[in-house]
C-alpha positions in Angstrom: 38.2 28.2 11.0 35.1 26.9 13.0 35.0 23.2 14.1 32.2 21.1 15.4 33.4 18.6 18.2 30.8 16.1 20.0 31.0 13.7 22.8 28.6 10.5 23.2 29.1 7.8 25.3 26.8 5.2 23.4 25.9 2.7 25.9 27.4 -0.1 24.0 24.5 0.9 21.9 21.9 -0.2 24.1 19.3 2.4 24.5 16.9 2.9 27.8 14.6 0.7 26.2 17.0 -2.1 26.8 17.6 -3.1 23.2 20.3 -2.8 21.4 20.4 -0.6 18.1 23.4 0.8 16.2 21.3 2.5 13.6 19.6 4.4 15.9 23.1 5.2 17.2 24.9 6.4 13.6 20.7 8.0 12.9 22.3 10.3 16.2 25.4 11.0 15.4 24.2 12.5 11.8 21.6 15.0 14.0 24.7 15.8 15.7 26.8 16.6 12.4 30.0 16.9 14.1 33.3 17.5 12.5 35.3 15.2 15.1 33.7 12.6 17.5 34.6 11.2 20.7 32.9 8.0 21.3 32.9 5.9 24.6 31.7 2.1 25.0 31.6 1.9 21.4 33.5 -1.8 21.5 32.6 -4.7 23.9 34.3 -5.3 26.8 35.0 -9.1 26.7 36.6 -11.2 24.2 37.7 -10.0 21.1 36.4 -6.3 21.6 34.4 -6.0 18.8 32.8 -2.7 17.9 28.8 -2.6 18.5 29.0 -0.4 15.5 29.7 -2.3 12.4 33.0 -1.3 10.6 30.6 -1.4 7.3 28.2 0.7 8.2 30.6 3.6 9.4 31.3 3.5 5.5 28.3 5.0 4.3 28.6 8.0 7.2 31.0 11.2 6.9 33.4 9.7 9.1 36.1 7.1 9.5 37.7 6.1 12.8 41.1 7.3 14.1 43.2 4.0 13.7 43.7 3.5 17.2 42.8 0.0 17.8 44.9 -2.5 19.2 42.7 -5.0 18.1 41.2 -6.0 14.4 37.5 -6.0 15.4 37.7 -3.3 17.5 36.9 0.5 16.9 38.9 1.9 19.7 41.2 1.7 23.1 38.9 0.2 26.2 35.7 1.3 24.4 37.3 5.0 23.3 36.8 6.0 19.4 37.5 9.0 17.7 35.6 9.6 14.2 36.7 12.3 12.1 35.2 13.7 9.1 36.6 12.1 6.0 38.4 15.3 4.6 40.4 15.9 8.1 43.7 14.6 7.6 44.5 12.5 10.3 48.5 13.0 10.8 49.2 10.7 14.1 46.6 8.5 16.1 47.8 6.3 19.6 45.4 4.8 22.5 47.2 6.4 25.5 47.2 3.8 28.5 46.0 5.2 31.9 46.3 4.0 35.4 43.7 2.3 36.9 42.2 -1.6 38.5 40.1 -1.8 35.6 40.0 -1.3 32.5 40.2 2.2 31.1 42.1 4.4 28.4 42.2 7.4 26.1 42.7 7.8 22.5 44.5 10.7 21.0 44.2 11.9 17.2 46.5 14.7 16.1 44.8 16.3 12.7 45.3 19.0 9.9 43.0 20.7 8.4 43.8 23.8 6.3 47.4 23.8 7.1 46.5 23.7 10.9 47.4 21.1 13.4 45.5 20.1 16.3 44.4 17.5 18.7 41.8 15.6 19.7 41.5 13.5 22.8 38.4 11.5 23.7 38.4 9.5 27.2 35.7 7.4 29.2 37.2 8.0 33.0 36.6 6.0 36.4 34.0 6.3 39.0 36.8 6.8 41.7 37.4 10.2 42.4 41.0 9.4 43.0 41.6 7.7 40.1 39.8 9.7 37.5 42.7 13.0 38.6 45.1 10.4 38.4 44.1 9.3 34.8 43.9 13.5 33.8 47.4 13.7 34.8 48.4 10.8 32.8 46.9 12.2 29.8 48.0 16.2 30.5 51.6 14.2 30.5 50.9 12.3 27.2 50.0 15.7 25.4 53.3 17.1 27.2 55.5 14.3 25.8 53.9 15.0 22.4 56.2 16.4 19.5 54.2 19.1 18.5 52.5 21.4 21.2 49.5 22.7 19.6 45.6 23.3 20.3 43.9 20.1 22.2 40.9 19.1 22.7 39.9 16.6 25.3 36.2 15.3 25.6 34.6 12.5 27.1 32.5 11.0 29.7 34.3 12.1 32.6 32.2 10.8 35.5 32.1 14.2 36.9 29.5 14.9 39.4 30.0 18.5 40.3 30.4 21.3 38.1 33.7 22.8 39.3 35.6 20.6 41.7 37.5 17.1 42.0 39.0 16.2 38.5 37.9 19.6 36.8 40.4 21.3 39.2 42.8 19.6 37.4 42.1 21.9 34.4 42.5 25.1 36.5 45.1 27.6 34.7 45.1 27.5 30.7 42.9 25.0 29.9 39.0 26.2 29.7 35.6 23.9 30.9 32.8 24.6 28.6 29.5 25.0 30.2 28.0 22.2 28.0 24.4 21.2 30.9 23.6 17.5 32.1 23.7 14.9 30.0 23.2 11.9 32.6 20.8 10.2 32.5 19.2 10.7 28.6 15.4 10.5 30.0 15.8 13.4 33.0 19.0 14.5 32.9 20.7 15.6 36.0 24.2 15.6 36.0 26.7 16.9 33.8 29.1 13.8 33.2 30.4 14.5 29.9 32.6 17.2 29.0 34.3 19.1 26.4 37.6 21.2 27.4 39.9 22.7 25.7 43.4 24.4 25.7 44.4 28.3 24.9 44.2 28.4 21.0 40.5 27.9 20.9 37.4 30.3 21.1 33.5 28.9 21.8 30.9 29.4 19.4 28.3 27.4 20.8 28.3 24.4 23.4 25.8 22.5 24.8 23.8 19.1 25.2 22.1 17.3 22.1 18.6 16.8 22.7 16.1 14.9 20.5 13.7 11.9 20.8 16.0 9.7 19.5 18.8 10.5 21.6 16.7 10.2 24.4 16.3 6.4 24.0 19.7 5.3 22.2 21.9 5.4 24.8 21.8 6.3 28.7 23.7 9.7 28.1 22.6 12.6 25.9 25.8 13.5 23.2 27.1 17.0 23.8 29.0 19.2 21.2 30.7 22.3 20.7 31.4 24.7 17.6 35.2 26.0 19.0 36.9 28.7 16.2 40.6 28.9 16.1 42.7 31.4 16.6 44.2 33.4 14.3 
């Protein structure tokens, strides 16, 4: 069983060009084609968090969000979404709370699909160094306190400078980095800021950054995906 997963940290969909476009957003998202999508700054920050992608127009895409909104105009937790294509059953959905000065979160799916259960973790983390291993530990301790262990997947825009060292080194052991390129920024990208990981359970197909002339202007970060196969 072969699913696509994709990270995209939409810019609150204002593109490079400094307006602000969710159809050229969802136009990305369907190049991208994946099965389960992690989206950060997808809501505004102030007042009542509204989503800068209109509930209505998810409707005519393959995907509907993870309900994990603590607010009725909102798609997500602190700017997290997760879509997931319409025939994935989506069994459990929480925003997981992480510690931080400002505001910051995670959102966690747990899914079925062909009698298999997964999960799905999609996370926007902090520029401090400090904080961002604090806010991986908090969520390695949410999947822990789960009921069900199973195969994870955590993606998101991590904030990650280097390659192997600082929070990554949190995932040292079990869990496996994919070598996905830089995503940041769009135009010239030159660092590799958002991630895909993932648990034992899981083989890579394919991995890598999206690139297209439209994803080069939507948003300040290229989306990245990964093809991951289960194991038997």
């Amino acid at each position: 069983m072969r699913i696509t997963f994709a990270s995209y940290n939409i810019h609150k969909g204002v593109g490079v060009d400094g307006r602000r476009d969710a159809d050229r957003i969802v136009t990305v998202l369907r190049e991208i084609d994946a099965d389960v999508i992690a989206l950060q700054e997808c809501d505004y920050r102030f007042g009542e968090r509204e989503s800068v992608l209109p509930k209505a127009m998810l409707d005519d895409t393959p995907w509907r969000a993870a309900p994990v909104a603590k607010r009725p105009r909102s798609l997500g937790w602190h700017g997290n979404a997760l879509l997931v294509r319409r025939d994935i059953e989506i069994a459990d959905a929480q925003p997981v709370d992480l510690p931080t000065l400002e505001p910051r979160g995670a959102v966690r799916a747990d899914l079925m699909i062909e009698g298999r259960h997964l999960r799905v973790l999609g996370t926007h983390l902090d520029l401090s160094g400090l904080r961002r291993r604090d806010q991986i530990r908090a969520i390695l301790r949410h999947c822990d306190s789960c009921k069900a262990d199973c195969p994870t997947v955590m993606m998101g825009d991590f904030n990650q400078w280097g390659r192997a060292n600082g929070v990554l080194r949190e995932f040292a052991g079990s869990w496996s980095t994919l070598a996905l390129g830089n995503s940041f920024p769009s135009r010239r990208p030159i660092a590799p800021l958002d991630r895909i990981v993932h648990s034992p359970g899981w083989t890579c197909r394919e991995a890598g950054v999206h690139h297209s002339a439209l994803a080069a202007v939507a948003s300040d970060h290229l989306p990245v995906r990964a093809t991951l196969e289960l194991d038997a």
